[in-house]
ROTI-635167 format. One line per field, with one value per residue (C-alpha): x, y, z; residue in one letter. Coordinates in Angstrom, 1 decimal, padded with zeros to 4 digits, always signed. Example, Ala and Ser with C-alpha at 12.3 -4.5 7.8 and 13.67 -1.06 7.14 Angstrom:
<nodes>
c1 <- +012.3/+013.7
c2 <- -004.5/-001.1
c3 <- +007.8/+007.1
aa <- a/s
</nodes>
This chain:
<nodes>
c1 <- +127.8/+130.3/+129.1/+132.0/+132.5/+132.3/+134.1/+133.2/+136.4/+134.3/+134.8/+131.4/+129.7/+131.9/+130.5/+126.8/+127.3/+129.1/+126.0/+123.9/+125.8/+126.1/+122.2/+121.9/+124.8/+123.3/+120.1/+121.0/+123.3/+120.8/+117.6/+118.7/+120.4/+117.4/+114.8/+114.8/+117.4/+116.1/+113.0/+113.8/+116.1/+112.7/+110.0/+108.2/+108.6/+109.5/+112.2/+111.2/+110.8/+114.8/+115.4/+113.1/+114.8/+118.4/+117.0/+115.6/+119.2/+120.9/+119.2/+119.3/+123.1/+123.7/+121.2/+123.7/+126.5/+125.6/+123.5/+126.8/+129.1/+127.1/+128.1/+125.0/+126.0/+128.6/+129.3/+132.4/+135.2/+134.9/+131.5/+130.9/+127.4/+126.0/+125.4/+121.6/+121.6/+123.7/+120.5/+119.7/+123.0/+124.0/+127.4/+128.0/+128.7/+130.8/+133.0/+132.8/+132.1/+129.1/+126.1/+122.8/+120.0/+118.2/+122.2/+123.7/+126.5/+127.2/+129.5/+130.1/+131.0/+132.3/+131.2/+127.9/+125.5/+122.8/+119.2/+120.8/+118.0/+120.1/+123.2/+122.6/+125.2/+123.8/+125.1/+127.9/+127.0/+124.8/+121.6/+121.3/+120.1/+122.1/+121.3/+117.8/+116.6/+119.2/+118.2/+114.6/+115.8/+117.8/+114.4/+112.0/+114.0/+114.6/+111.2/+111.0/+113.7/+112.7/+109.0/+110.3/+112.1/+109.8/+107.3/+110.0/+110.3/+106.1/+105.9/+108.8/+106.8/+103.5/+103.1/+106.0/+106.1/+108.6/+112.2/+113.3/+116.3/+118.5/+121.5/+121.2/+124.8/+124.7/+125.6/+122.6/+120.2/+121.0/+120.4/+118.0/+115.2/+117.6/+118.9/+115.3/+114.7/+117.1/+116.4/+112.7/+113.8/+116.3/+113.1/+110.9/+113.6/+114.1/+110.5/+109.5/+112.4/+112.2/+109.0/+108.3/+111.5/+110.2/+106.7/+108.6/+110.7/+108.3/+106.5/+109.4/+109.2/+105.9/+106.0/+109.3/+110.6/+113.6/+114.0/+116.6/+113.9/+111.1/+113.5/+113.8/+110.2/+110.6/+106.7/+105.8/+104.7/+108.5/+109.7/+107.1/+105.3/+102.5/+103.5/+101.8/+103.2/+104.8/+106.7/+108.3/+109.4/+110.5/+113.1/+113.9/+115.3/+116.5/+114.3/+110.8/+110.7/+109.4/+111.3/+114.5/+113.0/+114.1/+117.2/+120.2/+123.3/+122.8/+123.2/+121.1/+120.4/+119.0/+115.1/+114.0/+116.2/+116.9/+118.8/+120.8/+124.7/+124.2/+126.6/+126.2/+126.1
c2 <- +114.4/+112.9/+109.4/+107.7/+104.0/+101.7/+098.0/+095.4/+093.0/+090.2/+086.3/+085.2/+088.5/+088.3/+085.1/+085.9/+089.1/+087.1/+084.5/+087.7/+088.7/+085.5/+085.0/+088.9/+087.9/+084.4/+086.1/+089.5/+087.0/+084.4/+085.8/+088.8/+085.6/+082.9/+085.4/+088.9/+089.4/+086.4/+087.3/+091.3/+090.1/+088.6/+090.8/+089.3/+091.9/+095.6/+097.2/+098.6/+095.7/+095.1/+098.5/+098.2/+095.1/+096.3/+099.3/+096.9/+094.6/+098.2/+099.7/+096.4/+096.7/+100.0/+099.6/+096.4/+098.1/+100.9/+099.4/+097.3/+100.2/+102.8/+104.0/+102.9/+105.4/+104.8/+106.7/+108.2/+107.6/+111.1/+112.4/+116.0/+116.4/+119.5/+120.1/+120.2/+116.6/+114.3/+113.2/+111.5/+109.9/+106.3/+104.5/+101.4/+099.0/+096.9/+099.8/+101.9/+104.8/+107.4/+107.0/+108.4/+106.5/+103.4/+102.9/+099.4/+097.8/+095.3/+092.7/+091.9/+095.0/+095.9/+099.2/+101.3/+102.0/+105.0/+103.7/+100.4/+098.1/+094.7/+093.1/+091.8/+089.5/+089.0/+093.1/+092.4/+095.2/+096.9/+098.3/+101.3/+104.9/+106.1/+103.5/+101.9/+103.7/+101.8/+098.8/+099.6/+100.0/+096.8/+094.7/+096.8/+096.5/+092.8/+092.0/+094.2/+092.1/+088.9/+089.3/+090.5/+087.4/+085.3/+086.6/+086.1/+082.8/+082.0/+083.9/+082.0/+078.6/+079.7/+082.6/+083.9/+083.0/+079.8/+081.1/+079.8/+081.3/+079.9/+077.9/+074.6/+073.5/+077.0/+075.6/+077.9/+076.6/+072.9/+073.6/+075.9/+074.2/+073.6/+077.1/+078.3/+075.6/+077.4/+081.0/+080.1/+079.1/+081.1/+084.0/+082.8/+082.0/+086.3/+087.1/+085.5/+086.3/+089.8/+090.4/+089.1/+091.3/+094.1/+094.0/+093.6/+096.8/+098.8/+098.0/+098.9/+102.2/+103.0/+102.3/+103.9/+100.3/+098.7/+095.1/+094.8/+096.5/+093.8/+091.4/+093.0/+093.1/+097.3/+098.4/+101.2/+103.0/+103.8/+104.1/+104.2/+107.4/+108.0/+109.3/+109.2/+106.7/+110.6/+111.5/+108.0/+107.5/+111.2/+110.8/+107.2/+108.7/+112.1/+114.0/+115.2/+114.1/+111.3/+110.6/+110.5/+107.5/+105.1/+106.8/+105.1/+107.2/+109.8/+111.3/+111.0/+114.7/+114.0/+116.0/+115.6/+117.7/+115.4/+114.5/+112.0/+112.5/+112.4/+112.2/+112.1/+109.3
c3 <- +096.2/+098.4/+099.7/+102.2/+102.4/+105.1/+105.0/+107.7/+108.0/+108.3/+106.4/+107.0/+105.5/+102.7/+102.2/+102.3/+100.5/+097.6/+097.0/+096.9/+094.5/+092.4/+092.7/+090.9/+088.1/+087.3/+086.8/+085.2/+082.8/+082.1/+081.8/+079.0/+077.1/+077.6/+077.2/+076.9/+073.5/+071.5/+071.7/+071.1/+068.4/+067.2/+067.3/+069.9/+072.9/+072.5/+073.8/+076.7/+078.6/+077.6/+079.1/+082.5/+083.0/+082.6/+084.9/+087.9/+087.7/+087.5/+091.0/+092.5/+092.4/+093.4/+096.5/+097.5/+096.9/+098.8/+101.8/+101.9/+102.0/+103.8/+107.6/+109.8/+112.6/+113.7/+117.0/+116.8/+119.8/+121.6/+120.2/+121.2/+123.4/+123.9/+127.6/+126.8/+125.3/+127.7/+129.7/+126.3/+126.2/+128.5/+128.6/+127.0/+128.8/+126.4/+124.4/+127.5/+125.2/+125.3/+122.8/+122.4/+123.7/+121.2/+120.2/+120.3/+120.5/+117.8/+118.7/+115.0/+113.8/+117.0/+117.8/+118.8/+116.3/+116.4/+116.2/+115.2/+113.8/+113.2/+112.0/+108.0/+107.5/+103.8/+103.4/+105.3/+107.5/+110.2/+109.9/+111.4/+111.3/+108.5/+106.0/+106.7/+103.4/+101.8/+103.0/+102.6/+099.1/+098.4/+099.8/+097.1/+093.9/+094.7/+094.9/+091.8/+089.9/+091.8/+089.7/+086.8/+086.9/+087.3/+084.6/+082.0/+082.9/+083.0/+079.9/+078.6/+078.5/+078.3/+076.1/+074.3/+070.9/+070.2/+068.6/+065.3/+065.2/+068.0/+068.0/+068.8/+069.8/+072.1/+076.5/+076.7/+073.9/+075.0/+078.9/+079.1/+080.6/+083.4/+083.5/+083.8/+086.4/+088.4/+088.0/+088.6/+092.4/+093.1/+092.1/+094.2/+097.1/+097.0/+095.8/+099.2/+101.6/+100.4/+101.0/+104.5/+105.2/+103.5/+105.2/+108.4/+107.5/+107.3/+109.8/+112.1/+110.3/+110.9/+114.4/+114.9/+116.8/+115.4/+115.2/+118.5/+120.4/+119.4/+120.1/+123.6/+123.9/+124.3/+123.9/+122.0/+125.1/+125.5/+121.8/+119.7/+117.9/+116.2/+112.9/+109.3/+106.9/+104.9/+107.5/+108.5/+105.5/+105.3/+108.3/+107.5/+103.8/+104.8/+102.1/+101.1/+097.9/+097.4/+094.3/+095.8/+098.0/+095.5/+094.6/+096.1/+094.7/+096.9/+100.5/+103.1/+105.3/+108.5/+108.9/+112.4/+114.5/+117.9/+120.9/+118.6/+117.2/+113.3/+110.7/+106.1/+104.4
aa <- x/x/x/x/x/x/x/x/x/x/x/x/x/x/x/x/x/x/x/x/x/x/x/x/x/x/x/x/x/x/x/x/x/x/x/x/x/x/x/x/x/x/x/x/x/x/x/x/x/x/x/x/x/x/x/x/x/x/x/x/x/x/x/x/x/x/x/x/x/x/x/x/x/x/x/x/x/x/x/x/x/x/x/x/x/x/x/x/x/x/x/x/x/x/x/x/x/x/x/x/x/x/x/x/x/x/x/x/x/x/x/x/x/x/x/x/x/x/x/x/x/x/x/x/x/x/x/x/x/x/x/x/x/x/x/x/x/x/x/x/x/x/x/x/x/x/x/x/x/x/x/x/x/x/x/x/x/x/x/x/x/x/x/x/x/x/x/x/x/x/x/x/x/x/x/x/x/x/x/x/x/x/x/x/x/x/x/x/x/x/x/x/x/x/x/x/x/x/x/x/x/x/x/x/x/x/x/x/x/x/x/x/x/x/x/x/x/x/x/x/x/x/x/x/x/x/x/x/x/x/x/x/x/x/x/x/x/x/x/x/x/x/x/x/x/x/x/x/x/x/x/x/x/x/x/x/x/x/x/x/x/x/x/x/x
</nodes>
């Protein structure tokens, strides 16, 4: 499996990316210490619930990591158009170079981008044809870890049973009510973001209308398709199995066979 990187040079994104990230560590940290091992340690919970935790955090990083350093579709300088094809491709206007149609120019990144549904600047990088699954994917497992989160911290309180065997001079021991304070927000800052954004994903998907083209007010007279919820997903993720949807280390294969210059994640 050979999966190629792609940096945006970009302050700001680094930035955004990096609170991401410090959001994930505070919580992967925290909540393992506060909750999950004392309690293991203890009896109180099994240790699968350890395990699905460490799983969540684990496929929440990847899907960052590579919905960060995926290629979108990025259109090449001198793509090669069948003669068949070119009445599906336009000029752009701002890189002066050819691109298939429902491309678009991102003046961040700087260059065209197939099927290009928006610029994340919390990814530090476009969203485009070549990794929507992946950001389909980053949206799901942080909801996923977002709850998980936030149950450990209800549970916490409210029914796990209290510790006798902790450390009272511990940072962690002596703050943790404001530790959990913390993580309680920040969970339900992501549970909620994450969730409109996923439900607006998807959407998108389903209608085959990316966010630019909302924005644009395109209708789906012109763009749209009717297609089962299967077979959206299907092209979105570049496989049939439906496993591999929520599999991030791996390649995406374009299905639908169309007008548009593809390339492998």
């Amino acid at each position: 499996m050979k999966l190629r990187l792609h940096f945006v040079v970009d302050p700001m994104g680094w930035l955004c990316i990096s609170i991401v990230f410090g959001i994930w560590l505070y919580n992967t940290f925290f909540i393992p210490k506060l909750v999950l091992l004392p309690h293991y340690n203890e009896g109180h919970i099994p240790w699968a619930i350890v395990v699905c935790y460490y799983i969540a955090s684990g496929l929440c990083l990847a899907a960052l990591f590579r919905a960060s350093t995926a290629d979108p579709g990025r259109l090449p300088v001198d793509p090669k158009i069948p003669h068949s094809e070119r009445e599906h491709w336009e000029l752009c206007n701002k890189c002066n170079l050819m691109r298939p149609k429902r491309s678009h120019h991102c003046s961040r990144c700087g260059h065209c981008v197939r099927k290009m549904d928006h610029h994340c600047p919390w990814i530090n990088n476009c969203v485009g044809e070549d990794n929507h699954w992946l950001f389909l994917q980053l949206c799901f497992y942080t909801q996923v870890l977002s709850l998980f989160t936030l149950v450990l911290d209800f549970c916490q309180y409210y029914y796990f049973q209290p510790l006798t065997g902790l450390d009272q001079e511990k940072f962690t021991t002596r703050h943790e009510l404001a530790l959990m304070r913390v993580s309680t927000l920040m969970g339900l800052m992501m549970f909620g973001g994450m969730s409109s954004l996923f439900y607006t994903q998807m959407a998108g998907i389903l209608s085959d209308t990316t966010t630019i083209e909302k924005m644009a007010q395109f209708s789906n007279e012109v763009y749209g398709s009717k297609k089962s919820w299967q077979w959206a997903l299907t092209e979105v993720c570049g496989t049939r199995w439906k496993l591999l949807w929520l599999i991030p280390l791996r390649s995406r294969q374009p299905i639908q066979a169309s007008h548009q210059f593809r390339t492998h994640v």
